[in-house]
C-alpha atoms as an extended CHARMM CRD file, in Angstrom:
* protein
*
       214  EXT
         1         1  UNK       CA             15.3520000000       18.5410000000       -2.4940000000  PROA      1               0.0000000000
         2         2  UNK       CA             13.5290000000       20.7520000000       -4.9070000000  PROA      2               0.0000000000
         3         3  UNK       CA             11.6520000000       23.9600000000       -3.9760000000  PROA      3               0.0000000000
         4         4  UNK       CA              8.6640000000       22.7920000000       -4.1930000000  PROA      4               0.0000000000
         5         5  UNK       CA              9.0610000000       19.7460000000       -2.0980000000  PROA      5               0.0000000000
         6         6  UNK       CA             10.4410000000       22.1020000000        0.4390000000  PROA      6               0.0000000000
         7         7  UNK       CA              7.3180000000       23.8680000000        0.5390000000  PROA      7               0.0000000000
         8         8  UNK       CA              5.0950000000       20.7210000000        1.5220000000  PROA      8               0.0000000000
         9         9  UNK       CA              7.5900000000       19.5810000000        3.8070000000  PROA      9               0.0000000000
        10        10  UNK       CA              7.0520000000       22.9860000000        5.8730000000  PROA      10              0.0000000000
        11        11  UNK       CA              3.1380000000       22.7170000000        5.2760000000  PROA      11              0.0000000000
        12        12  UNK       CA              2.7170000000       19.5340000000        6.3240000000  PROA      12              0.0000000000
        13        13  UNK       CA              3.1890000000       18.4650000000        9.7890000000  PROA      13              0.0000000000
        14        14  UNK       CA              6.2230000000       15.8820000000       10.3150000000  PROA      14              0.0000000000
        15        15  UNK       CA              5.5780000000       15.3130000000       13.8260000000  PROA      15              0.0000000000
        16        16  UNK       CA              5.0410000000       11.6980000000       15.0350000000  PROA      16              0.0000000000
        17        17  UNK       CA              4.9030000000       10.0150000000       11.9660000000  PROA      17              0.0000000000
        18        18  UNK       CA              6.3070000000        6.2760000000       11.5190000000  PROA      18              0.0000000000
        19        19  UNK       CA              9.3130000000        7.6220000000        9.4490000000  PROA      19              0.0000000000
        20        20  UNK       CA             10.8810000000       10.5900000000        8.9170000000  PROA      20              0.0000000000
        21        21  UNK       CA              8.4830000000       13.5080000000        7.2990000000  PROA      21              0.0000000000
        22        22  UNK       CA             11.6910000000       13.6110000000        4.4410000000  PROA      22              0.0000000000
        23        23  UNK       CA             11.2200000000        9.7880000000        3.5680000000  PROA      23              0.0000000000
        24        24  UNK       CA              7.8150000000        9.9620000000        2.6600000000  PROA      24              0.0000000000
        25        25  UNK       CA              8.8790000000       12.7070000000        0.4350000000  PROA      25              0.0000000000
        26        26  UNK       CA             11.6090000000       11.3280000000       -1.1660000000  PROA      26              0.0000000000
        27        27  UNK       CA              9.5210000000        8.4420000000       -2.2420000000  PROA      27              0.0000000000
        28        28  UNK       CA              6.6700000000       10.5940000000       -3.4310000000  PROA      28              0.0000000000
        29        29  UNK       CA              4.0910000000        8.8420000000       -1.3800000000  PROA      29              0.0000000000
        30        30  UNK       CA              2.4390000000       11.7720000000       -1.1220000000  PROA      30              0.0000000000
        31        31  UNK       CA              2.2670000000       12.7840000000       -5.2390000000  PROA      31              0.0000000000
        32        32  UNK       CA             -1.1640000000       12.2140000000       -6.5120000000  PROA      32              0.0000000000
        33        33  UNK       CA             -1.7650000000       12.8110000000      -10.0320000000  PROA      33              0.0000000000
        34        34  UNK       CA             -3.4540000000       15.1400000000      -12.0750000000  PROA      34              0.0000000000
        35        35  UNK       CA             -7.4990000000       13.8050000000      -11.7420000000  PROA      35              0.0000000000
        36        36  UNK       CA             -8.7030000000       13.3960000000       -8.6220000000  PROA      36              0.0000000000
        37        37  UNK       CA            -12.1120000000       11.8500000000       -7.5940000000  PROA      37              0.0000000000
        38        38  UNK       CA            -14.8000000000       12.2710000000       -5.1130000000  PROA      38              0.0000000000
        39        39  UNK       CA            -13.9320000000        9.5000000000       -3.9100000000  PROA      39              0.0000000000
        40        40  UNK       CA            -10.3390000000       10.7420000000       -2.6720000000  PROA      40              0.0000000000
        41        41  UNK       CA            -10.9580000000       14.2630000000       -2.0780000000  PROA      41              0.0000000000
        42        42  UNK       CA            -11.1880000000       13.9070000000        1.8900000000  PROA      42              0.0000000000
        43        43  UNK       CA             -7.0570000000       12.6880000000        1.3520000000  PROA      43              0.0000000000
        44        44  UNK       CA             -5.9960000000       15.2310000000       -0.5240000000  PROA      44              0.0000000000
        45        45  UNK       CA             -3.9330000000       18.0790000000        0.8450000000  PROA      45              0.0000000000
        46        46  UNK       CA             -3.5380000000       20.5870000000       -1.7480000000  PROA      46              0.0000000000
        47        47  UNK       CA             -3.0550000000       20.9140000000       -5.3690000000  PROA      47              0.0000000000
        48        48  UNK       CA              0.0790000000       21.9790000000       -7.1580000000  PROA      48              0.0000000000
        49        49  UNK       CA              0.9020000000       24.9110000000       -9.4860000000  PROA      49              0.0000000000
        50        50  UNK       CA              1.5900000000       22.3550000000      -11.6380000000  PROA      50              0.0000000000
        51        51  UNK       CA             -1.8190000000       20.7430000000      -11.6880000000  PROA      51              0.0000000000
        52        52  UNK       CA             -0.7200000000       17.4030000000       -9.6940000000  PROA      52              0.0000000000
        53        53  UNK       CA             -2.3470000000       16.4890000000       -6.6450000000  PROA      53              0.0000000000
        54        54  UNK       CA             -0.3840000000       16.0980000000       -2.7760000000  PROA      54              0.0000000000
        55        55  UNK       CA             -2.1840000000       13.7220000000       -0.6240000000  PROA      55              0.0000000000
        56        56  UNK       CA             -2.0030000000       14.5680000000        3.3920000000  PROA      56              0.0000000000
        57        57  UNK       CA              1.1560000000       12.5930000000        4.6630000000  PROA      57              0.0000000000
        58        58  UNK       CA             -0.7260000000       12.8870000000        8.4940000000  PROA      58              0.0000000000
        59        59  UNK       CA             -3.6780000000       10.8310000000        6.8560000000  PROA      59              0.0000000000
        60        60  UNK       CA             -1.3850000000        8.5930000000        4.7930000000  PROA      60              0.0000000000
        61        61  UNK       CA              0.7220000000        7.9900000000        7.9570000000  PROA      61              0.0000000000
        62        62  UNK       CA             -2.3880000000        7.1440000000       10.5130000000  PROA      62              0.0000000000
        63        63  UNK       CA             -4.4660000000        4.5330000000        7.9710000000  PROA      63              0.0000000000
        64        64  UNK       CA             -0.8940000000        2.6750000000        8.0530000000  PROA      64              0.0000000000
        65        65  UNK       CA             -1.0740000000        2.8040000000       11.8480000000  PROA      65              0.0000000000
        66        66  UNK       CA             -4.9360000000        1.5110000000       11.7100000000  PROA      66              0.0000000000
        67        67  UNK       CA             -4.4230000000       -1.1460000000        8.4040000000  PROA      67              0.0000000000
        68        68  UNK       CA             -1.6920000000       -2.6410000000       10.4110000000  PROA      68              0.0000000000
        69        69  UNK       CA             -3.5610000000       -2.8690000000       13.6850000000  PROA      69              0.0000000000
        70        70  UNK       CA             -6.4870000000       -4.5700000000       12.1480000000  PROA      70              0.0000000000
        71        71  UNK       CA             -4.4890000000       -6.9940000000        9.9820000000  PROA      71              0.0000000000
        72        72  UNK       CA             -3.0110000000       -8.1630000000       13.1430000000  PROA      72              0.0000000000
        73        73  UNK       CA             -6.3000000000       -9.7740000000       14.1540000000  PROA      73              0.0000000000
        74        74  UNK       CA             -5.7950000000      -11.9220000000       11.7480000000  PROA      74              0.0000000000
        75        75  UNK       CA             -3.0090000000      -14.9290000000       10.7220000000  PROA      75              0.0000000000
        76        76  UNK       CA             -0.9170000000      -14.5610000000        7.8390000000  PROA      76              0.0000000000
        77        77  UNK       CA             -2.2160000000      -17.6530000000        5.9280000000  PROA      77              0.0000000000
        78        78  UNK       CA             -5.7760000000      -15.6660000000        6.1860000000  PROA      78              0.0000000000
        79        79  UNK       CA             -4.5380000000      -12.3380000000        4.2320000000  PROA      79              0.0000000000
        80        80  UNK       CA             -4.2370000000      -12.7800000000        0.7240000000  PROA      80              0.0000000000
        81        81  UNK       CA             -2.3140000000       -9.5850000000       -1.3220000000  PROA      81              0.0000000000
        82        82  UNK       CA             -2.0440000000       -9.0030000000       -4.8000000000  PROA      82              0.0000000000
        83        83  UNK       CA             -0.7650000000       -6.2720000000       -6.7690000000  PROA      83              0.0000000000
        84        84  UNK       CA             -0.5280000000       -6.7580000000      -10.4990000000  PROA      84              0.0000000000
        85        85  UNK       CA              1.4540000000       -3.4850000000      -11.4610000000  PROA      85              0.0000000000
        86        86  UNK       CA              5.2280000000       -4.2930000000      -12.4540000000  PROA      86              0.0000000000
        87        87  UNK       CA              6.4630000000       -1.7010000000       -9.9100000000  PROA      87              0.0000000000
        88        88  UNK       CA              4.2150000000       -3.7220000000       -6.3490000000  PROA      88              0.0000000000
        89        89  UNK       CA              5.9300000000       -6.7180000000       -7.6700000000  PROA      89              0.0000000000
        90        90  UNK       CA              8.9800000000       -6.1700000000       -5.3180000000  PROA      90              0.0000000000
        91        91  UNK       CA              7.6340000000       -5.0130000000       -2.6790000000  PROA      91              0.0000000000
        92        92  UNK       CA              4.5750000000       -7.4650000000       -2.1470000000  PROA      92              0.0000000000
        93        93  UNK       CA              6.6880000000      -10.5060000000       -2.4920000000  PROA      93              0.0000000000
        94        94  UNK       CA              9.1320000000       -9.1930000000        0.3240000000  PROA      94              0.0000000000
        95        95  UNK       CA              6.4860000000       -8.0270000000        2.2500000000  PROA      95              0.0000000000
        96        96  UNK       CA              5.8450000000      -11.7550000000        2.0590000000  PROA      96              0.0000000000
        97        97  UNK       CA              8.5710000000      -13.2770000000        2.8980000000  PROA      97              0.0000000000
        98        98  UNK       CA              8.5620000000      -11.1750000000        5.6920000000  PROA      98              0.0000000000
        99        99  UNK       CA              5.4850000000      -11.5880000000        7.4090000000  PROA      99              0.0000000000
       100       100  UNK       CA              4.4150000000      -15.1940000000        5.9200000000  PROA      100             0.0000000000
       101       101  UNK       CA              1.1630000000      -13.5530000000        4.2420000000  PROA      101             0.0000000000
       102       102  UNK       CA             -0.0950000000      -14.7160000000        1.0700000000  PROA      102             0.0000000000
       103       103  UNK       CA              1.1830000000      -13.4630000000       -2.2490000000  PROA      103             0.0000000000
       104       104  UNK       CA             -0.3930000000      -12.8520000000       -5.8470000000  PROA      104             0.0000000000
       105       105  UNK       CA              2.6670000000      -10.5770000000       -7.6980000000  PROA      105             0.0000000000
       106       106  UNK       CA              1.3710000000      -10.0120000000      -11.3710000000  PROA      106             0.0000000000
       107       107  UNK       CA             -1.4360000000      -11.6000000000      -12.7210000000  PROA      107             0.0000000000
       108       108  UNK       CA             -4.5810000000      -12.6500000000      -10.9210000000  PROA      108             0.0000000000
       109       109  UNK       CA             -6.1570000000      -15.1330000000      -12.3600000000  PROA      109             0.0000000000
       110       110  UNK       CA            -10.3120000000      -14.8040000000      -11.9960000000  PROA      110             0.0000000000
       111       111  UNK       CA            -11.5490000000      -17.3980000000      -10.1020000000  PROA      111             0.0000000000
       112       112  UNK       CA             -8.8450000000      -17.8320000000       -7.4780000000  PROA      112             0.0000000000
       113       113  UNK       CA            -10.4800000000      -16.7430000000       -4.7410000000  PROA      113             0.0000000000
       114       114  UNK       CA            -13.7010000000      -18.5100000000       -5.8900000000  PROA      114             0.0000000000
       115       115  UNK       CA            -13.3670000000      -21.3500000000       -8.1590000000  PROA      115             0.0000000000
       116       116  UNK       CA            -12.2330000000      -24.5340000000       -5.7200000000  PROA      116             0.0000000000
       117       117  UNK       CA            -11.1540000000      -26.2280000000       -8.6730000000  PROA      117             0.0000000000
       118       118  UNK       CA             -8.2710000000      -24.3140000000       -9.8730000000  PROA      118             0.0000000000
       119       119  UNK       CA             -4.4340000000      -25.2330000000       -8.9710000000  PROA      119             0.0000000000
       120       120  UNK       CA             -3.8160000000      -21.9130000000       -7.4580000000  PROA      120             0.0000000000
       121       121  UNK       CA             -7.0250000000      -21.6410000000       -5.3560000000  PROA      121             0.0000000000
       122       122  UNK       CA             -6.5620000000      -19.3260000000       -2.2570000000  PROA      122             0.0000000000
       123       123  UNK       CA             -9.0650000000      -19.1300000000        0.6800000000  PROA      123             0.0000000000
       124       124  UNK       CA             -8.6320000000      -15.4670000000        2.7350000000  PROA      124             0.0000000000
       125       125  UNK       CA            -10.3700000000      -13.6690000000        4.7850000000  PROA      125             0.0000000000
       126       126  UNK       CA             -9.2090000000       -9.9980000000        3.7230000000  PROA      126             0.0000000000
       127       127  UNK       CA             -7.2940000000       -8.7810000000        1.0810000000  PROA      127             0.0000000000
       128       128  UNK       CA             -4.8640000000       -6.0290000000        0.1320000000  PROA      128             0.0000000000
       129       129  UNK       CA             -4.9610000000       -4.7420000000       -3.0540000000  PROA      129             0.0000000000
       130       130  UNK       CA             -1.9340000000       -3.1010000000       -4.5020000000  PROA      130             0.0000000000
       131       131  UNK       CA             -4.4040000000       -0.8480000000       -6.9890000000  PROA      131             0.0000000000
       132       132  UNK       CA             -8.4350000000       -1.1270000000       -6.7740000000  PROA      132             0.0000000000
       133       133  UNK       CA             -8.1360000000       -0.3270000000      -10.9740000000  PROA      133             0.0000000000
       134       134  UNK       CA             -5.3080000000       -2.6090000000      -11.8080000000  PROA      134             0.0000000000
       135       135  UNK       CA             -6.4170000000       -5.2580000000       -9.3510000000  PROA      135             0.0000000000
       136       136  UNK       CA            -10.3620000000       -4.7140000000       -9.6270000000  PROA      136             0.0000000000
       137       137  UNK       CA            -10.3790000000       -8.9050000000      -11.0800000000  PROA      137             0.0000000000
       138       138  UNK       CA             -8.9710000000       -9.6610000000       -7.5230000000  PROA      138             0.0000000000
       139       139  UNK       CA            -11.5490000000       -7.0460000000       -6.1720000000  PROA      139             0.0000000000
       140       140  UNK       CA            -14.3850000000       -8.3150000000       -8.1460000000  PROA      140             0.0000000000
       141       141  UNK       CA            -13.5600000000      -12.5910000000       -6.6000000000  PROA      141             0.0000000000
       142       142  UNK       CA            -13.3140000000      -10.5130000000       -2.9510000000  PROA      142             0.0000000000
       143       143  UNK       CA            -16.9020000000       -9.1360000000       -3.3060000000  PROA      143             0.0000000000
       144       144  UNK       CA            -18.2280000000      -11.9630000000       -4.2940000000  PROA      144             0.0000000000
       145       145  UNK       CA            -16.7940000000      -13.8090000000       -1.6270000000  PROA      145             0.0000000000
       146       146  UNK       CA            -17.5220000000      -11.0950000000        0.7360000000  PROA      146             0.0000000000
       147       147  UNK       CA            -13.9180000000      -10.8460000000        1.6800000000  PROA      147             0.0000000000
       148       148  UNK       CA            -13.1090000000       -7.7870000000        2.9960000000  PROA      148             0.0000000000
       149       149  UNK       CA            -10.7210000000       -5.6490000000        0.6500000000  PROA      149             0.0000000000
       150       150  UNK       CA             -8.0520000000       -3.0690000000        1.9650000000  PROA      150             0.0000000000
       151       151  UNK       CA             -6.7350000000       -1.1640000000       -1.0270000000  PROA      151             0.0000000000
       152       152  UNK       CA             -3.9140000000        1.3060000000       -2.1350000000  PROA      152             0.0000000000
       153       153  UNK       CA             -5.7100000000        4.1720000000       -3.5610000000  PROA      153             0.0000000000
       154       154  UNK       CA             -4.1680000000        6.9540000000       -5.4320000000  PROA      154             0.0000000000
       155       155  UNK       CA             -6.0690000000       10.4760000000       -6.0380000000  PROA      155             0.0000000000
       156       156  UNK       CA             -7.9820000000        9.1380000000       -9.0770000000  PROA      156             0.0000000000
       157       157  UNK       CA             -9.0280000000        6.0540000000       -7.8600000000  PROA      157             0.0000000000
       158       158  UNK       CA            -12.8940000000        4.6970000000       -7.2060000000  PROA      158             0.0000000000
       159       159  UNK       CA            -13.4650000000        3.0010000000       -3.7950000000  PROA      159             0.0000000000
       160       160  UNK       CA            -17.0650000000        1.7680000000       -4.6100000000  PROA      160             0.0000000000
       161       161  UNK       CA            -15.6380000000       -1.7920000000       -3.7590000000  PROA      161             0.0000000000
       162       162  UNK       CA            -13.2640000000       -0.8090000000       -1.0310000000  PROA      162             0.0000000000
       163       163  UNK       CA            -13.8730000000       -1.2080000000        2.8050000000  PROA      163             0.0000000000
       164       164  UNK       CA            -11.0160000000        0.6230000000        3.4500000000  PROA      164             0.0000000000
       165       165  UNK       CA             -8.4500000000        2.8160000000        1.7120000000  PROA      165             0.0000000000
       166       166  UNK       CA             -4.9270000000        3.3870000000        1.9170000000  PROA      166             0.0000000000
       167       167  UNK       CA             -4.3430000000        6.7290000000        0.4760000000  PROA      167             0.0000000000
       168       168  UNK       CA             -0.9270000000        7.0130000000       -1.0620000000  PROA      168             0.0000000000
       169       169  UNK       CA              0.8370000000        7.1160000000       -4.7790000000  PROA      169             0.0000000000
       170       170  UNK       CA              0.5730000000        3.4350000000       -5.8040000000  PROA      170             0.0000000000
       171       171  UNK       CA              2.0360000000        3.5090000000       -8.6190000000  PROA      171             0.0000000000
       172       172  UNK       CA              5.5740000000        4.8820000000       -7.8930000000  PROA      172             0.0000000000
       173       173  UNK       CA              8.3260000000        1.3860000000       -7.1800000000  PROA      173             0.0000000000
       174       174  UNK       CA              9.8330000000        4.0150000000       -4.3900000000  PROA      174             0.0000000000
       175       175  UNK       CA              6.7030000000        4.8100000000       -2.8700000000  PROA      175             0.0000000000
       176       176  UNK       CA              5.2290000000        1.2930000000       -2.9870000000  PROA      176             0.0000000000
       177       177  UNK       CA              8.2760000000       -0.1940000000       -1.3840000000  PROA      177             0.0000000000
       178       178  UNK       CA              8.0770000000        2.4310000000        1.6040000000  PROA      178             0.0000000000
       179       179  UNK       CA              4.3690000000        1.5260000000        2.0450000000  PROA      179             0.0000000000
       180       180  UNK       CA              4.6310000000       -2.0110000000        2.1950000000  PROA      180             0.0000000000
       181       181  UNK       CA              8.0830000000       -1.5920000000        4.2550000000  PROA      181             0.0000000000
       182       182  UNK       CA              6.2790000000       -0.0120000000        6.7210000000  PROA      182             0.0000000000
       183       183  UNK       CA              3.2490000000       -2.1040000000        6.6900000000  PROA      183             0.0000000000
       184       184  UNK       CA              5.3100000000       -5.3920000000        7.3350000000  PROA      184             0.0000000000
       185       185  UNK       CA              7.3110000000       -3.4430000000        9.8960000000  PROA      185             0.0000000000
       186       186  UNK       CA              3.8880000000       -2.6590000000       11.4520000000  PROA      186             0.0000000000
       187       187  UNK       CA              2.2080000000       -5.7300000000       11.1870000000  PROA      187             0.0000000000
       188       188  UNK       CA              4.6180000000       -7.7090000000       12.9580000000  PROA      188             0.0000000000
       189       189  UNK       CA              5.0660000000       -5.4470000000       15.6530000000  PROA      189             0.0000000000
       190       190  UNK       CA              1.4970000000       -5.0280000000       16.4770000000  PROA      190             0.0000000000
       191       191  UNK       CA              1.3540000000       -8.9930000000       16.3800000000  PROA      191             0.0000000000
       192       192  UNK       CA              4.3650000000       -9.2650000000       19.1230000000  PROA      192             0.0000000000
       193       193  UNK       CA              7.1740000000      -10.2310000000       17.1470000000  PROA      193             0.0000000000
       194       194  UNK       CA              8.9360000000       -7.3480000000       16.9930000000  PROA      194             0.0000000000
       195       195  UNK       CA              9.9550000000       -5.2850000000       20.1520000000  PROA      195             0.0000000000
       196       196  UNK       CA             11.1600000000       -2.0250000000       18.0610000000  PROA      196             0.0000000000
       197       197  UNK       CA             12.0870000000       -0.7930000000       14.8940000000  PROA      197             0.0000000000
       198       198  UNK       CA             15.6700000000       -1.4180000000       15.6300000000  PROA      198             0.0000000000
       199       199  UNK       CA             15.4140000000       -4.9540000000       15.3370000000  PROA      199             0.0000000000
       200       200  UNK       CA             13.5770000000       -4.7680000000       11.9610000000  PROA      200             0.0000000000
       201       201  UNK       CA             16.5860000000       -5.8700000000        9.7820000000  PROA      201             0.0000000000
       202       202  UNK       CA             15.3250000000       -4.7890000000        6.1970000000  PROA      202             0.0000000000
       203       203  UNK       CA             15.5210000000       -1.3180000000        4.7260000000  PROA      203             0.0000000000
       204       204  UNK       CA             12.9150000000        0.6650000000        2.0490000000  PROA      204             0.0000000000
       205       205  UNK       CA             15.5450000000       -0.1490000000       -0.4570000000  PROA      205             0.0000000000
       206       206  UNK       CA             15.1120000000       -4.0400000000        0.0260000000  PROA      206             0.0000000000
       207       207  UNK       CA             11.1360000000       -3.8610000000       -0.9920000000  PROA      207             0.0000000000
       208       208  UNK       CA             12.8070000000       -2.2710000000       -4.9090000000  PROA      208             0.0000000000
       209       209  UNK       CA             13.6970000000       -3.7110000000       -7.7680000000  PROA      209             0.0000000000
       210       210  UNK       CA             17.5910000000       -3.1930000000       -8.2510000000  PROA      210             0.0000000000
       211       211  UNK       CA             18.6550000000       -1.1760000000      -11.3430000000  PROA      211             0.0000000000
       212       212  UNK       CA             19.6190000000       -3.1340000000      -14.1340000000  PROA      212             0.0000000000
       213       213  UNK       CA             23.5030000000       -2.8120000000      -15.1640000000  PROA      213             0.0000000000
       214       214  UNK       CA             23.3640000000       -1.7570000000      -19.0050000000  PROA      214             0.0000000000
């Protein structure tokens, strides 16, 4: 592990989290970038020599806890994600499969969550959005339908249009896939169909893309 990853594993407290203190690091969940915005300053936890910002794993780890609680309220045919990024691809259409929630991977198409007359026409009553900038057409259809929108949001992110943030690198495939792993692991839990995390039978590495062989 590099120096300075050392460093914010001894500054940051490990205790109690979901995973281990070292997984969230090894993904870089916690690597903002270089702009941050007033929107996202209460997440962040320092800024780097280098000029990159480190989001607070404690806070990162807790609005997991509190996203998955609420979801739970609701069935899976009600939650609608999307996440149009190449890298949430993966991990939103396990985190899918796995807890029977609706799926948009790639391109949303305006007018899906409003026009009735369109093929793929979805009714929800919350979403998750994988990026509020990326996936602001998907944002934009949830306001207007005064859906309820739960969004990934990195340092320099707005959250005008969010009700409530996940704070976390969403860009990063390794990062991504350990947010939504442990969201789905979370979800289903809090809903009763899952007694512990031993008998959650995927890994981080299932929610990424495989390498392909040259």
């Amino acid at each position: 592990m590099p120096k300075k990853d050392v460093t914010e594993v001894e500054e940051q407290d490990g205790k109690g989290l979901l995973t281990q203190l070292n997984d969230y690091l090894a993904a870089g969940v916690h690597i903002g970038t270089k702009f941050k915005t007033k929107f996202m300053q209460n997440y962040i936890f320092k800024t780097r020599d280098d000029g990159l910002t480190i989001l607070n794993v404690q806070k990162i780890d807790k609005r997991i806890r509190t996203i998955a609680q609420f979801l739970s309220q609701f069935e899976p045919k009600d939650i609608l994600i999307v996440g149009r990024r190449d890298s949430a691809k993966k991990p939103i259409s396990v985190f899918a499969k796995i807890t029977n929630i609706q799926a948009i991977p790639g391109r949303y198409l305006p007018g899906t969550l409003t026009n009735h007359e369109l093929p793929k026409y979805h009714e929800a009553k919350i979403m998750i959005a994988s990026d509020p900038w990326s996936d602001k057409n998907a944002v934009n259809d949830a306001l207007k339908s005064n859906i309820p929108v739960i969004a990934l949001a990195d340092s320099n992110n707005s959250t005008q249009k969010i009700d409530l943030v996940l704070p976390c690198n969403n860009k990063g495939k390794k990062s991504l896939a350990t947010i939504y792993f442990l969201l789905a692991r979370e979800y289903i839990k809090a809903r009763g169909e899952l007694k512990n995390n031993a008998d959650f039978k995927y890994e981080i590495k299932d929610f990424m893309e495989e390498k392909t062989k040259e």
